[in-house]
C-alpha positions in Angstrom: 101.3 73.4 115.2 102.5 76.8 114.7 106.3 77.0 115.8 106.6 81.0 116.7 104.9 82.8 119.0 102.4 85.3 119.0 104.1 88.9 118.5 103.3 92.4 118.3 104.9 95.0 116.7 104.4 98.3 115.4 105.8 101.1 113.0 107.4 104.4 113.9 106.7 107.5 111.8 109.8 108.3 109.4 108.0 110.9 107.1 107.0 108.6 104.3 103.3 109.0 104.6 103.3 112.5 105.2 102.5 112.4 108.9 105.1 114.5 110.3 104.2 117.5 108.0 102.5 119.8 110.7 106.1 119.5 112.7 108.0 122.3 111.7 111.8 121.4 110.9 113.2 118.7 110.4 115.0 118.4 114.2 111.6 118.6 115.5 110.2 115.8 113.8 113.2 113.5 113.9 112.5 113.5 117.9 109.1 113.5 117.4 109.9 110.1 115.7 112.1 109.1 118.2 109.6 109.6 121.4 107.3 107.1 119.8 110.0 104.4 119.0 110.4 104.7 122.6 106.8 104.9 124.1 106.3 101.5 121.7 108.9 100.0 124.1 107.8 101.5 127.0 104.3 99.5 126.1 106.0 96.6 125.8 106.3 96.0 121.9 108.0 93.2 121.0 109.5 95.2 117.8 109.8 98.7 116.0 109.5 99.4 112.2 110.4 101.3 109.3 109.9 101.8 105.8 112.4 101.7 103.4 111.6 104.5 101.4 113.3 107.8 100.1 110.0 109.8 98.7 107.0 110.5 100.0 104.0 108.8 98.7 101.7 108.7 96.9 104.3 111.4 94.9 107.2 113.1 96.1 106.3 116.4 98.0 109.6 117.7 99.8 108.7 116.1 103.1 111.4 114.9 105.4 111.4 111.0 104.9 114.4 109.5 107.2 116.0 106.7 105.9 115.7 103.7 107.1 119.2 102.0 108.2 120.5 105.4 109.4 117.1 105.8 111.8 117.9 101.7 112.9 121.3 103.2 113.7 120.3 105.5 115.8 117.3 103.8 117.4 119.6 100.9 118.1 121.4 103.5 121.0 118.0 105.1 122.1 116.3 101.6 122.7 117.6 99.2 125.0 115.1 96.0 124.3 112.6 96.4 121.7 114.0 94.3 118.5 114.5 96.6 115.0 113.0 95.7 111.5 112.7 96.9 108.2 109.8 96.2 106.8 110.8 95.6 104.3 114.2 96.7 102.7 114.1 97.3 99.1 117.0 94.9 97.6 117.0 97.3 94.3 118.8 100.3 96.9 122.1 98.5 98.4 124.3 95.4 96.3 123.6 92.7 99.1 127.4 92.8 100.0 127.0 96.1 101.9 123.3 94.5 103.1 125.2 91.9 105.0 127.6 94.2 106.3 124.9 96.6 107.5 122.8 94.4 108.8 125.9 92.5 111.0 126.9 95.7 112.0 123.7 96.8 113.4 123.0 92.8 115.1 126.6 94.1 117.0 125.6 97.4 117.8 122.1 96.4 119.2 123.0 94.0 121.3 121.3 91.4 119.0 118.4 92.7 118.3 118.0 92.7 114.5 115.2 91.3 112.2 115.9 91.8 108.9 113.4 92.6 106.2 113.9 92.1 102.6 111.7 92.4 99.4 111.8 93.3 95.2 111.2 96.7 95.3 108.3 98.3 93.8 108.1 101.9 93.4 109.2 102.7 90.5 109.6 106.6 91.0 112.1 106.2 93.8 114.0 104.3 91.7 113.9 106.5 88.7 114.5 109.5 91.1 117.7 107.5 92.4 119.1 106.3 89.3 118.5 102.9 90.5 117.8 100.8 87.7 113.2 99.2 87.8 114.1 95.6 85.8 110.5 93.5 85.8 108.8 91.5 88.5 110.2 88.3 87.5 114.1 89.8 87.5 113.4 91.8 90.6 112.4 88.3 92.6 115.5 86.7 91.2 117.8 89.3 92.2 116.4 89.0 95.1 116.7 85.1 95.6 120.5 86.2 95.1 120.3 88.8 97.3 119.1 86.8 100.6 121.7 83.7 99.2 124.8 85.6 99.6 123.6 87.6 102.9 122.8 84.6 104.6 126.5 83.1 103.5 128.2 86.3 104.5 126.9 86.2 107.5 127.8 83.0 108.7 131.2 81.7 106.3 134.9 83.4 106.9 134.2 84.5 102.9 131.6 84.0 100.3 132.6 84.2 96.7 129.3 83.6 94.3 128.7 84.0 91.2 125.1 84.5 90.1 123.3 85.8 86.9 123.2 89.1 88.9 125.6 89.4 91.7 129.6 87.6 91.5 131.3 88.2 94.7 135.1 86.9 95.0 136.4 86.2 98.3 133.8 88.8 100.1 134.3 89.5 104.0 131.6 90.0 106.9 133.7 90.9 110.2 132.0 91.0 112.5 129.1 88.6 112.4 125.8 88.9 113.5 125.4 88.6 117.8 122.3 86.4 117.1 122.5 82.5 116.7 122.3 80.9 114.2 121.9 84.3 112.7 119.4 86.9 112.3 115.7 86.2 111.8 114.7 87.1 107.9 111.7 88.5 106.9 110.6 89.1 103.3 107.8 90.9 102.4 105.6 90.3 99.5 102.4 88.1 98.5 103.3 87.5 94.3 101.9 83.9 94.6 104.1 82.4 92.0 107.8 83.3 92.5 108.1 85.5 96.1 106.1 82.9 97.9 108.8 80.9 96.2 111.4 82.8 97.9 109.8 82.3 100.9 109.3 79.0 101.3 113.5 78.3 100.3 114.7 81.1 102.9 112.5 83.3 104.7 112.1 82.8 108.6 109.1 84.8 108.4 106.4 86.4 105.5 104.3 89.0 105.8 101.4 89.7 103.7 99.4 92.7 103.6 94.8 93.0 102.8 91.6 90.9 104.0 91.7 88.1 106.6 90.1 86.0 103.2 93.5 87.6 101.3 95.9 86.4 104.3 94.4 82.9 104.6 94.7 82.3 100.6 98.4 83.3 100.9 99.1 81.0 103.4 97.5 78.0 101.6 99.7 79.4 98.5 102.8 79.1 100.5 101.9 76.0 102.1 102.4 74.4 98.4 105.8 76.5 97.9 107.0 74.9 101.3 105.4 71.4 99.8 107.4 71.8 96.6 111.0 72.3 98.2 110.2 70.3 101.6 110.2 72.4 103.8 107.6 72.5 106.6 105.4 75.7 106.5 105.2 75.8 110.2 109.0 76.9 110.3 107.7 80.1 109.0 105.9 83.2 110.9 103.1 84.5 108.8 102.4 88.4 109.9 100.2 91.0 108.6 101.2 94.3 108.6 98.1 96.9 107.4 97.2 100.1 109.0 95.8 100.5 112.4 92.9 103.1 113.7 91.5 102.7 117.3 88.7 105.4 118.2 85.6 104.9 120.8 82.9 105.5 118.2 82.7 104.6 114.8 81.6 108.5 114.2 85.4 109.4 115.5 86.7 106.9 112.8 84.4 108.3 109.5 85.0 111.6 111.0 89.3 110.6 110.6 88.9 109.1 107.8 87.3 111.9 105.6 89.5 114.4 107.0 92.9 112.2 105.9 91.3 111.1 102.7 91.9 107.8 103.2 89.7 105.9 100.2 86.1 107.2 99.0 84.9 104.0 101.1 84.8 103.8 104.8 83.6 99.9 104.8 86.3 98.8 102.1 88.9 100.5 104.3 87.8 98.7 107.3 87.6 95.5 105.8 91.6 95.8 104.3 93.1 96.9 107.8 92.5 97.6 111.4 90.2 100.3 111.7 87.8 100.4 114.6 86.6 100.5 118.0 89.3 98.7 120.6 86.3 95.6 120.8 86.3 95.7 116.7 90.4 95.9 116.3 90.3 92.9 119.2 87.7 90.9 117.2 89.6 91.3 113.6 93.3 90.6 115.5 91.5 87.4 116.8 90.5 86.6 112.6 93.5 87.0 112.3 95.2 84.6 114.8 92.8 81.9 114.3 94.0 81.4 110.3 97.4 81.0 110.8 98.6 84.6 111.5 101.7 84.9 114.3 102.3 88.9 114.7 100.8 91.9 113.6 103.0 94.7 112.5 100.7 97.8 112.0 101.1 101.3 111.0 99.0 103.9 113.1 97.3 106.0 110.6 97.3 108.8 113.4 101.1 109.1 113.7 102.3 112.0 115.7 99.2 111.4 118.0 99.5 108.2 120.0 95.8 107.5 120.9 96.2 104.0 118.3 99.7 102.9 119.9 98.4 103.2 123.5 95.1 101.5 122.4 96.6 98.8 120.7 98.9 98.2 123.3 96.1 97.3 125.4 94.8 95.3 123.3 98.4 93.7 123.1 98.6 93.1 126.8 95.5 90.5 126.8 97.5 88.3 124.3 100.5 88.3 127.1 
């Protein structure tokens, strides 16, 4: 049996898709941002998200794009009980030293209410743009491993000295520690079947894997072997899906939004990958979802300023409560 429960989440618009470009300056759209971090808990969200990106995608276009642990700062004093996540941090940006001292900071600050996201990093142009150095998949998953290692022991020992094949720490500090007990929940992000499932299975407290209900449910067998190979039992971790989220009352309003955002040349293929439909459809697929294993749903609303998809979804929400 499945040892978390069912949870909803949702994430707030930052500027990396492009959908605060029709808000004029930058003020404007940071409280834009800020009004539907606090309408998700007003609904009753169990969490708020953000990306951890510094350019726009697909390409870099001069758009605001807020970063991420600055905006879980902020929203951390705006917000009184919805928890905070990051979904997920790129481990390339910050040497997991100053990770666990962010992150411990922010548990204080909240009042407890961190989850903290981790993954490899995979966009190569930020880091290029950055001057953060792009080593392969199989490096990137190993620094990584490190990574989560030496957060974890900050967060919990008086001082951690380690000395990996990427990261040597000597005598390193963490005051103060994390509110939460035993510490705070970890979430990486990723599906690479071979080595990140890996990761997983050793440390994470949750995944979260992205695509089809078919995709999701072949995942979870894949991570079921991880937890197999270093005994672990694979009911200790959440499994949560986090694809983007449409609501409309005809399927017309939906073709209609998705040819005017140019989202994919294929209305049905775009359907199929995420969350796109009428509130009985989106109700139908989050069931799919829930009866293979899933725990929480952590979507991005495609139609961020508007809030027609968070209110919907909240509904939907509510019957799971």
């Amino acid at each position: 049996m499945n040892k978390h429960k069912l949870t909803f989440g949702v994430f707030m618009p930052q500027g990396w898709k492009m959908e605060l470009v029709n808000i004029p300056t930058a003020s404007e759209k940071w409280n834009a941002a800020v009004r539907i971090a606090q309408r998700a808990e007003e609904l009753g969200y169990d969490s708020i998200w953000v990306y951890d990106h510094f350019h726009n995608v697909p390409r870099p276009a001069h758009e605001a794009v807020f970063e991420c642990w600055t905006v879980m700062a902020a929203i951390s004093q705006l917000t009184s009980k919805i928890r905070l996540g990051q979904m997920v941090g790129c481990n390339l940006y910050r040497p997991p030293a100053l990770l666990a001292k962010i992150t411990s900071t922010l548990d204080v600050i909240s009042g407890g209410r961190v989850d903290w996201g981790i993954g490899a990093g995979w966009y190569e142009n930020e880091c290029r743009g950055y001057g953060y150095p792009f080593p392969v998949p199989k490096e990137r998953i190993a620094m990584l491993r490190e990574s989560v290692e030496i957060v974890k022991s900050m967060w919990s020992q008086e001082e951690t000295t380690y000395d990996g094949k990427y990261y040597q720490l000597v005598r390193a500090n963490c005051d103060p520690k994390p509110l939460q007990s035993p510490r705070p929940p970890i979430w990486i992000g990723g599906g690479g079947e071979q080595l990140t499932l890996r990761v997983v299975a050793q440390h994470a407290d949750h995944s979260n894997f992205g695509g089809s209900a078919d995709e999701f449910a072949r995942k979870i067998e894949i991570l079921k072997g991880h937890c197999a190979a270093v005994g672990r039992d694979p009911d200790e971790i959440g499994k949560t899906t986090s694809g983007e989220i449409l609501i409309r009352d005809t399927e017309k309003e939906l073709r209609e939004f998705q040819i005017a955002s140019g989202r994919g040349d294929n209305f049905e293929a775009w359907q199929a990958s995420n969350f796109v439909g009428t509130p009985e459809q989106v109700a139908i697929r989050i069931q799919e979802f829930i009866d293979i294993g899933c725990t929480g749903f952590i979507p991005w609303c495609v139609d961020y300023p508007d809030t027609h998809t968070l209110d919907a979804f909240a509904k939907i929400m509510r019957n799971y409560r």
